[in-house]
Backbone bond lengths (Angstrom), bond angles and torsions (degrees), N, CA, C in turn:
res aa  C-N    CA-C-N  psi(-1)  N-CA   C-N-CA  omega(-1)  CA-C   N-CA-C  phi
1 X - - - 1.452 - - 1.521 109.34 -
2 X 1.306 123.46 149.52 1.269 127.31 177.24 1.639 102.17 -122.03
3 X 1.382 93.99 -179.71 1.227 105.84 165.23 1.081 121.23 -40.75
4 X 1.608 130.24 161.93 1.800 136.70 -157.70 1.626 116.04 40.19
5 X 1.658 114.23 -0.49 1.483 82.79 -167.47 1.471 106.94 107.31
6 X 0.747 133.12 -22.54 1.983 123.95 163.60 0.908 145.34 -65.94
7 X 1.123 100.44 93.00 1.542 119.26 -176.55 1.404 118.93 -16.03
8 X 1.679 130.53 145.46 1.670 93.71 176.37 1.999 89.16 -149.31
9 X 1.440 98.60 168.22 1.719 86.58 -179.37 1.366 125.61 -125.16
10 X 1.636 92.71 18.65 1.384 112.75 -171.24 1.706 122.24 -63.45
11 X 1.284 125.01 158.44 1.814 101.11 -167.45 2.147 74.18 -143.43
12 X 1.352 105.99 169.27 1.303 115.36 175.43 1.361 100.67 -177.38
13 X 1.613 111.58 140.60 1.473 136.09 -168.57 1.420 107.79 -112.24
14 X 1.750 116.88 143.96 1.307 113.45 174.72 1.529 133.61 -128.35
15 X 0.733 102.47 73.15 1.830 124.52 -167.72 1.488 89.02 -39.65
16 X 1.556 96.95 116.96 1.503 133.76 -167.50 1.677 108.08 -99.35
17 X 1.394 129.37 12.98 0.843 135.82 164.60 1.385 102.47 -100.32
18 X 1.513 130.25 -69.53 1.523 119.93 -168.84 1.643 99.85 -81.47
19 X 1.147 129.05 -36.83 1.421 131.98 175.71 1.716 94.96 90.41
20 X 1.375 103.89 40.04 1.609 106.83 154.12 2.155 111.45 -112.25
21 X 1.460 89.92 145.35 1.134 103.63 -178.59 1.864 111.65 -87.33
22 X 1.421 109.31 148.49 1.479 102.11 -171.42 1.983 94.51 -149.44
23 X 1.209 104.08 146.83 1.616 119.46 -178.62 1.300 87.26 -70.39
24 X 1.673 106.58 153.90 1.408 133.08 162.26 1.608 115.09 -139.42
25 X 1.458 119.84 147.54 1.031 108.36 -177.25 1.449 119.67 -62.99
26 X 2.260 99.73 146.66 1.454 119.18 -171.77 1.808 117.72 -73.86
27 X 1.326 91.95 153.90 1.084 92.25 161.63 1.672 124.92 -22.23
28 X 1.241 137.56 161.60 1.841 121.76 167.49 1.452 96.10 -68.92
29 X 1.374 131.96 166.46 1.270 155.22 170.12 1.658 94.41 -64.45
30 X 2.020 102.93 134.43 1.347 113.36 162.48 1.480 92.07 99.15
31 X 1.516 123.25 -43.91 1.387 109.97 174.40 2.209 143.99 -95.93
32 X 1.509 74.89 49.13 1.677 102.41 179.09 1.484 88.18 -72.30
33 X 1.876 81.55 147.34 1.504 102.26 -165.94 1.579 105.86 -161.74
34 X 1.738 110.49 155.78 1.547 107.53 170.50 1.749 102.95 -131.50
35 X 0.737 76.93 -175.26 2.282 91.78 174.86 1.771 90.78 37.74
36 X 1.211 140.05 58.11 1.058 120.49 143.58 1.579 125.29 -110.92
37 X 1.412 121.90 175.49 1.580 122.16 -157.18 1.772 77.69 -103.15
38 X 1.652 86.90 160.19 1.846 110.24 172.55 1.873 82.69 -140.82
39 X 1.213 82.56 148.93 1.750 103.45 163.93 1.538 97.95 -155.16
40 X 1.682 119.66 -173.82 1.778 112.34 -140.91 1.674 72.43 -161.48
41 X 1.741 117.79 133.72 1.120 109.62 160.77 1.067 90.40 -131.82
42 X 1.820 136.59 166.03 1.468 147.90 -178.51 1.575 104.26 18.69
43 X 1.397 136.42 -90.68 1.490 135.76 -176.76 1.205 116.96 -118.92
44 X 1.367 110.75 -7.10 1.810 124.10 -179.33 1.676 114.36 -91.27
45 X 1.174 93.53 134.60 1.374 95.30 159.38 1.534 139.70 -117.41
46 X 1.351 132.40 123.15 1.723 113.12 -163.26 1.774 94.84 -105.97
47 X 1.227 101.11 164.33 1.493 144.57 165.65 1.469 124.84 -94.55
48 X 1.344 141.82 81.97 1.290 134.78 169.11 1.489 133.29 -58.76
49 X 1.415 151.63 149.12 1.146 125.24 147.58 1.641 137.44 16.20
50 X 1.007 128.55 -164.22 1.078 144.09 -145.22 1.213 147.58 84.21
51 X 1.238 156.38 -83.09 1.411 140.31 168.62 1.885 100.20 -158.07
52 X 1.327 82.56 140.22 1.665 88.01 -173.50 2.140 95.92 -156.04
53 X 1.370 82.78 -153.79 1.957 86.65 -151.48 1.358 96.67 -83.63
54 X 1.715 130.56 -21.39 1.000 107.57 145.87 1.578 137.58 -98.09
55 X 1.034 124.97 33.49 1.239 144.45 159.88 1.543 125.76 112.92
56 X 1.167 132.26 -113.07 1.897 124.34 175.00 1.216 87.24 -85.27
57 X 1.595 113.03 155.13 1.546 129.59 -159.52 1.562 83.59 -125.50
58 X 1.250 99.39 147.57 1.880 119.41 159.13 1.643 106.76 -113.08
59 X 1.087 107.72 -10.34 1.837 89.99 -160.61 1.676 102.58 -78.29
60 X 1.523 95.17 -173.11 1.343 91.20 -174.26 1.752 95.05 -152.25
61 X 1.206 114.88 123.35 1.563 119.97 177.89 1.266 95.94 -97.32
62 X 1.600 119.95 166.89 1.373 148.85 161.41 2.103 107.61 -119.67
63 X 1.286 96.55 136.93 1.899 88.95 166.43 1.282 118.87 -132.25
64 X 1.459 131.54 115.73 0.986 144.47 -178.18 1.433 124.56 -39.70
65 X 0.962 140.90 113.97 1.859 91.71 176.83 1.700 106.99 -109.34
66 X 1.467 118.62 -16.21 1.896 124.16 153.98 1.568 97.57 -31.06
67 X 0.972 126.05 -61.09 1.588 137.72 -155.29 1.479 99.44 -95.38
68 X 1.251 136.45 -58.55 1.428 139.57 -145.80 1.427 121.46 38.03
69 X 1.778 99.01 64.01 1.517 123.74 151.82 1.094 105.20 -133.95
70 X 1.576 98.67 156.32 1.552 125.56 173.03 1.996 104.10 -73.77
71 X 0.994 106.23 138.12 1.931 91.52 155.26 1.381 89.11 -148.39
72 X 1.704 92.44 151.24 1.050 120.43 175.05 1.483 126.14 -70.01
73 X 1.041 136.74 126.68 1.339 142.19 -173.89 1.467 114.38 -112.73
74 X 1.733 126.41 154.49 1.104 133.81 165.42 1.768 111.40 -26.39
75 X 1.717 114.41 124.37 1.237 132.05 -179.86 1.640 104.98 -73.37
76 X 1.291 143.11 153.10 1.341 150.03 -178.17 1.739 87.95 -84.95
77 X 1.755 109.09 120.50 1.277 124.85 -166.11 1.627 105.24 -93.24
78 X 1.878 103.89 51.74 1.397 117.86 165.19 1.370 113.19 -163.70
79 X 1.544 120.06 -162.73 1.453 98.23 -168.13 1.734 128.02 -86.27
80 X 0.778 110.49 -169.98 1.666 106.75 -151.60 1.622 86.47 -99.22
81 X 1.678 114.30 140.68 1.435 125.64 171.04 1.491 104.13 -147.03
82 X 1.556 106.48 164.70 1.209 117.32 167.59 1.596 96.28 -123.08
83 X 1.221 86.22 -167.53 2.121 113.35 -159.69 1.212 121.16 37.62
84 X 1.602 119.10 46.07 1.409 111.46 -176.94 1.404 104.57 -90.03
85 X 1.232 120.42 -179.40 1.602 125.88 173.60 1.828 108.51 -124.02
86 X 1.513 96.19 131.17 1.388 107.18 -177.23 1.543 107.05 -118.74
87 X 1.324 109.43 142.67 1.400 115.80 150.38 1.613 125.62 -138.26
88 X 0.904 137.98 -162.08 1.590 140.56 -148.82 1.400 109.84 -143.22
89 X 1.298 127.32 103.93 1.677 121.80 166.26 1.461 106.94 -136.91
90 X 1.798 104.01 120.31 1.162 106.14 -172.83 1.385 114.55 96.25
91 X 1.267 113.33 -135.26 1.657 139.95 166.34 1.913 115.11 -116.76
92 X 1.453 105.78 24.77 1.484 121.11 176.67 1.706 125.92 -133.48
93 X 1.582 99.36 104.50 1.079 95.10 172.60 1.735 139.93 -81.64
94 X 1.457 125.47 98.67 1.152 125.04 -179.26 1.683 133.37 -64.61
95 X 1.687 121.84 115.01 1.744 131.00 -157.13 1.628 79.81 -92.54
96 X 0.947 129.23 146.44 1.707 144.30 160.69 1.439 99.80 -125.04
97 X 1.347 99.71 132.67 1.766 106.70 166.56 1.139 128.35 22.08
98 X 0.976 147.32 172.84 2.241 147.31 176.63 1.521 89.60 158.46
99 X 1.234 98.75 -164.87 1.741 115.46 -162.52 1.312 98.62 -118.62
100 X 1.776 104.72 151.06 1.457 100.99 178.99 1.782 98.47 -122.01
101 X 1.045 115.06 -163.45 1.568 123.84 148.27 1.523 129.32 -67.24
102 X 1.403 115.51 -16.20 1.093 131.23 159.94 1.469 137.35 -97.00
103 X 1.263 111.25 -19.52 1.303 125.51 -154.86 1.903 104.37 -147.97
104 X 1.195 106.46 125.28 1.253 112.87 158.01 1.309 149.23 -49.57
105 X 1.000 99.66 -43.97 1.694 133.97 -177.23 1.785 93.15 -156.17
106 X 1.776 97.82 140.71 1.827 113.57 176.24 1.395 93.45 -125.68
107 X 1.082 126.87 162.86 1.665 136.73 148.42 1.364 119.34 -104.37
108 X 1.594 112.87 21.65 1.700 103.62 -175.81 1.432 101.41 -74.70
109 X 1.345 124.01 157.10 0.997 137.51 135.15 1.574 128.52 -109.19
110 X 1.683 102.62 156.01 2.113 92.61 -170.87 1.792 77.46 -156.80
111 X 1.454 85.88 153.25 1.369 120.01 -174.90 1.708 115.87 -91.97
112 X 1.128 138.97 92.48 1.654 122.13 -179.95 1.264 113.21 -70.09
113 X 1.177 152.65 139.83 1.354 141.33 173.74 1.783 97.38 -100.26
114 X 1.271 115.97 108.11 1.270 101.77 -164.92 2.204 116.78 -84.61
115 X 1.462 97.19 -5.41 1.128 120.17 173.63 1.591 114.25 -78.24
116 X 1.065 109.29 -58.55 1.153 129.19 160.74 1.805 145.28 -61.35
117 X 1.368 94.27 -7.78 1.589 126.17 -169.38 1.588 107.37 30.93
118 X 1.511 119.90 56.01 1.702 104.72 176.44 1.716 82.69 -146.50
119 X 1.390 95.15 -179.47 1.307 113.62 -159.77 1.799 114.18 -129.40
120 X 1.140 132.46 157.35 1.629 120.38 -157.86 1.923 91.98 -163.49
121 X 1.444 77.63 132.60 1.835 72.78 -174.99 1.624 96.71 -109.34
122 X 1.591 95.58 136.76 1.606 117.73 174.28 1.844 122.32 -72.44
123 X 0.941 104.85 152.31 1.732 115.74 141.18 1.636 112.85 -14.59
124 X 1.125 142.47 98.61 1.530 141.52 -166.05 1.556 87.47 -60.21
125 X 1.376 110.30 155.21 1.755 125.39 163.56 1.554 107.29 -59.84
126 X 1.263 106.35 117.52 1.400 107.27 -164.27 1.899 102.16 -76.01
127 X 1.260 113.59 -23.22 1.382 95.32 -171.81 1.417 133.82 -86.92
128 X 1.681 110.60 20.62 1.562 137.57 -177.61 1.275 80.01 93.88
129 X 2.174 76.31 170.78 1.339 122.35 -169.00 1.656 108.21 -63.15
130 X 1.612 105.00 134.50 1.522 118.67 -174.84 1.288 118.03 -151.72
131 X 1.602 117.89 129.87 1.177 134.69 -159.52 1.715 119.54 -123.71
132 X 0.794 136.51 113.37 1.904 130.27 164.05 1.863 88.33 92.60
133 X 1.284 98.83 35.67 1.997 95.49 162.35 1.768 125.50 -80.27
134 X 0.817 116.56 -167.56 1.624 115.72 175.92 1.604 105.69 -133.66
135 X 0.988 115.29 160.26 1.327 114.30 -164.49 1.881 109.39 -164.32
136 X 1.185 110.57 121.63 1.125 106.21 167.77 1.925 128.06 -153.42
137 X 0.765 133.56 176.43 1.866 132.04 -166.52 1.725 102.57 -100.54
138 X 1.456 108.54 143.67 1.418 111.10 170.38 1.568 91.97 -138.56
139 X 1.477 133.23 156.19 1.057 125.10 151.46 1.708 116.56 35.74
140 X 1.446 113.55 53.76 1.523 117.80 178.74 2.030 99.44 28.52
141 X 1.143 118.17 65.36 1.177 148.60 154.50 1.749 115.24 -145.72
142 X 1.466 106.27 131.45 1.300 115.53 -157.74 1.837 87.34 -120.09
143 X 1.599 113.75 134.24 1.110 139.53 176.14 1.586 120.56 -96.73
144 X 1.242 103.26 175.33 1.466 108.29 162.12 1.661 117.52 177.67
145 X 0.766 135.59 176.77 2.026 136.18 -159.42 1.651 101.97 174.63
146 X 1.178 80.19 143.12 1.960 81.65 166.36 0.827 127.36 96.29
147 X 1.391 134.31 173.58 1.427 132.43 141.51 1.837 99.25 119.38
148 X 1.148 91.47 -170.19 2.202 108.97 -171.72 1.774 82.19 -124.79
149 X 1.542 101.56 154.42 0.849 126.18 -179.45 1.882 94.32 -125.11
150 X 1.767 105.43 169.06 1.648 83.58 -172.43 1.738 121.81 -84.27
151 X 1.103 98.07 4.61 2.071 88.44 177.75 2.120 86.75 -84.63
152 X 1.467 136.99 39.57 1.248 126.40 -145.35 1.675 134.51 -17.55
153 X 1.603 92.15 67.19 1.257 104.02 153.13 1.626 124.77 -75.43
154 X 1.539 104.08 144.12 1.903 103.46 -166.69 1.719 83.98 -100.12
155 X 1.551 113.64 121.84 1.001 134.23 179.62 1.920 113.54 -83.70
156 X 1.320 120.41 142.25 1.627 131.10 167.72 1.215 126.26 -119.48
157 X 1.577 110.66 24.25 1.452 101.15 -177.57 1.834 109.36 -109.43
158 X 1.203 109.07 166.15 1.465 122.15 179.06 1.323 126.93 -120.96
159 X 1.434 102.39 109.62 1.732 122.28 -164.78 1.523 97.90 -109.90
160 X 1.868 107.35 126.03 1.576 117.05 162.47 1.640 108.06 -95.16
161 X 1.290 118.30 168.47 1.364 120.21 175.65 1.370 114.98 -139.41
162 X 0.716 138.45 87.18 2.075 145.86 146.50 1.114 117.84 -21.31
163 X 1.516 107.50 96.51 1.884 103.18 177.19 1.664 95.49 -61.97
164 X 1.866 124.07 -48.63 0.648 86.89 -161.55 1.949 143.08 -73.13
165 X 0.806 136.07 5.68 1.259 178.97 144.23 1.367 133.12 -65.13
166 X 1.675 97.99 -38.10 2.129 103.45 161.54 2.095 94.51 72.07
167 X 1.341 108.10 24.11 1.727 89.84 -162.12 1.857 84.63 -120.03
168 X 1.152 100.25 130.56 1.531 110.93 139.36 1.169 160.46 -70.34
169 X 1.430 138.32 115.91 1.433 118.91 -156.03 1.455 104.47 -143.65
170 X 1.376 129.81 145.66 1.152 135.57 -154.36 2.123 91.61 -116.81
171 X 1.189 110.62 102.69 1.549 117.21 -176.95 1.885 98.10 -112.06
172 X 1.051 142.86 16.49 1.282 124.28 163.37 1.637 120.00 -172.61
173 X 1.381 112.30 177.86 1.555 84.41 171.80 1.395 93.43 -155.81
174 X 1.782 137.39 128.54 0.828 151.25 160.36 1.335 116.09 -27.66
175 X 2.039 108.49 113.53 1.407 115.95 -154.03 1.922 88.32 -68.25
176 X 0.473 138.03 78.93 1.963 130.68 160.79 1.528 101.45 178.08
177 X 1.515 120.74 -150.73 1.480 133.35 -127.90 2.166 72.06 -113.10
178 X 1.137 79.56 160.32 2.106 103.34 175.34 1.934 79.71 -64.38
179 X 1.254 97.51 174.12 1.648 137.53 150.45 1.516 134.23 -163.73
180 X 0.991 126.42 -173.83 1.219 123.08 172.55 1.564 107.05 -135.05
181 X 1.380 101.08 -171.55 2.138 104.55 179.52 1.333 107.12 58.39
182 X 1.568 137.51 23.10 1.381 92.23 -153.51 1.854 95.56 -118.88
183 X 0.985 109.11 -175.64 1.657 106.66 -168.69 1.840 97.09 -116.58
184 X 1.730 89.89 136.91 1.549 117.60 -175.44 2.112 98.24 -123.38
185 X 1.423 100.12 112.68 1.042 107.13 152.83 1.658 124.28 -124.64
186 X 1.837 110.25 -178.17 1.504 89.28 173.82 1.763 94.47 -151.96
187 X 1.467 81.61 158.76 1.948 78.48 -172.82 1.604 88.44 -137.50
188 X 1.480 133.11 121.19 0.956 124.81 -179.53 1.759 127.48 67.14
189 X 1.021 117.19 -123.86 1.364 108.97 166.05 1.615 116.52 -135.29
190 X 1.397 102.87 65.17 0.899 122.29 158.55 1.479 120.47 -160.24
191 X 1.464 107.74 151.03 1.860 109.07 -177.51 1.454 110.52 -92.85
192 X 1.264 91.92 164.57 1.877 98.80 -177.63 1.148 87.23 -129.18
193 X 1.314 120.48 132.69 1.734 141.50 165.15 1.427 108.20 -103.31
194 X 1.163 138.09 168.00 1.740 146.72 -172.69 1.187 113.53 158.38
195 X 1.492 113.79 119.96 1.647 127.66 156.89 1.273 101.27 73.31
196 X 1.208 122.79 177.74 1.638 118.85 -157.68 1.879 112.39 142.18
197 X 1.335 140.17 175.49 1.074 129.39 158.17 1.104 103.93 -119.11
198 X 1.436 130.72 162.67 1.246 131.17 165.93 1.971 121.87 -108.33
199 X 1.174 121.90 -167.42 1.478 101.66 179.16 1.142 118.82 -83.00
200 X 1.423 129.97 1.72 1.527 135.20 173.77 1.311 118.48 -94.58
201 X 1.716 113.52 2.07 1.816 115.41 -179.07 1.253 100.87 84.50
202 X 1.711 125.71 22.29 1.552 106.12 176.20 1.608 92.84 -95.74
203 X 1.779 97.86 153.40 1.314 96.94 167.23 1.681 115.98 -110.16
204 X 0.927 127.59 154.74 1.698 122.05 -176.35 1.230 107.77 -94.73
205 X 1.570 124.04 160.80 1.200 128.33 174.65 1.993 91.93 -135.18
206 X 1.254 129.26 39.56 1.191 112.72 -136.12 1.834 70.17 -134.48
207 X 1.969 106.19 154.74 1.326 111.16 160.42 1.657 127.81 -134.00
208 X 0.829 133.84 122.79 1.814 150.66 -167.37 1.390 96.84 -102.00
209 X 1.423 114.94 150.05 1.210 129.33 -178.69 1.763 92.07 -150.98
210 X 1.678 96.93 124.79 2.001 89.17 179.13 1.917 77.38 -120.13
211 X 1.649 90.42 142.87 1.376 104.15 164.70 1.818 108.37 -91.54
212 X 1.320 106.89 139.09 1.641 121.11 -175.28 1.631 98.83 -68.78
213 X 1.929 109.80 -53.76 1.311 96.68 178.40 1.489 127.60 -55.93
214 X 1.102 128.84 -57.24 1.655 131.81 -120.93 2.019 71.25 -117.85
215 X 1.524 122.12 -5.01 1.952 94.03 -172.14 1.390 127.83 65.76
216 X 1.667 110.87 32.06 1.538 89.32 172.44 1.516 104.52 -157.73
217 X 0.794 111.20 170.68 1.758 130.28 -147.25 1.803 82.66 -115.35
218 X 1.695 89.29 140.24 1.627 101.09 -175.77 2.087 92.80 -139.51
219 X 1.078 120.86 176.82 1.645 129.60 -158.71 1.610 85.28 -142.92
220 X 1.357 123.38 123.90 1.647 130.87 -178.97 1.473 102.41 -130.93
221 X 1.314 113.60 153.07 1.750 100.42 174.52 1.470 112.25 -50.59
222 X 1.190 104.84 150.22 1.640 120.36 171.03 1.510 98.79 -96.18
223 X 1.480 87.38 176.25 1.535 115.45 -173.90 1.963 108.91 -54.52
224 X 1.142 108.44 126.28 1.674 98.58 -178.56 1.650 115.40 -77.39
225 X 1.207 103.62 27.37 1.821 118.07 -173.56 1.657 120.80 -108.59
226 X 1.353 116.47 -155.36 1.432 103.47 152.10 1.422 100.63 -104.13
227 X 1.552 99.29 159.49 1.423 123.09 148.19 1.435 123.69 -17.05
């Protein structure tokens, strides 16, 4: 997205050896888009929904990069949202909540079978409707933090998820204020949190790391930039 709001479909790769950035092929033409989820399985990477010129998106691309094409993949067989949060366990990608045209905040959850190219709807997120969360995999345990709920409250709590089991459980809660936008990674067994907004328009430049084992929240340098 750029400035005003324009949608855009541009994609770019960053070769982590020289730490130069290089274009990759765009999205196909007509399908510019903002607030949608990406998740990464073996060498592929997909694109979910989000908002485009005709309005909340359902589809779902895959991009090659052997080939460097997009193909189109099975559409989510409900209605189209953005800001959901995805993560990856296994060969299944899990959509949590996003926004629709109707709805502020959803609690669906759906299963992608990415082997399989079809889609399977879960157990709703039991702890209400949630929108613009972060989400990421540790140890085939699937996470999540963050996000607006629909009266848009900026939420701080921390929910794991058990494929095997399908159950949700809320084990911690981010020592400070909710946010949203903000980025969830994981390296080992532990998550990395960074940047985010909060409900006052602050933006963070700040980084947290919670360990899964031991339960506890640690403060690492942040970003040497702005927020």
């Amino acid at each position: 997205m750029t400035p005003w709001w324009a949608s855009e479909r541009d994609f770019y790769g960053l070769n982590l050896s020289n730490d130069t950035w290089f274009s990759i092929d765009p999205l196909p033409a007509d399908k510019e888009r903002q607030y949608s989820s990406g998740f990464a399985s073996s060498s592929n990477g997909f694109v979910f929904g989000g908002i485009g010129a005709t309005g909340y998106l359902n589809d779902l691309w895959m991009y090659d990069p052997i080939i460097g094409t997009w193909i189109e993949k099975s559409p989510l067989p409900s209605i189209g949202r953005s800001g959901a949060a995805c993560f990856v366990l296994n060969d299944t990608a899990y959509i949590v909540g996003g926004r629709s045209s109707s709805s502020i905040a959803m609690n669906e959850v759906w299963a992608y079978s990415i082997i399989n190219d079809n889609w399977i709807q879960k157990t709703n997120f039991p702890f209400g409707n949630i929108w613009r969360a972060s989400a990421t995999q540790v140890n085939n345990i699937g996470y999540l933090i963050f996000g607006r709920d629909e009266a848009n409250i900026f939420l701080n709590q921390l929910y794991q998820y058990d494929p095997s089991t399908e159950a949700w459980s809320q084990i911690s809660s981010f020592p400070s204020n909710g946010r949203a936008y903000a980025s969830l990674n994981s390296v080992a067994n532990n998550l990395y949190l960074n940047f985010g907004i909060d409900s006052a328009g602050n933006s963070f430049n700040d980084l947290w790391s919670y360990n899964t084992v031991t339960d506890s929240w640690n403060t690492l340098p942040g970003l040497p930039g702005l927020g």
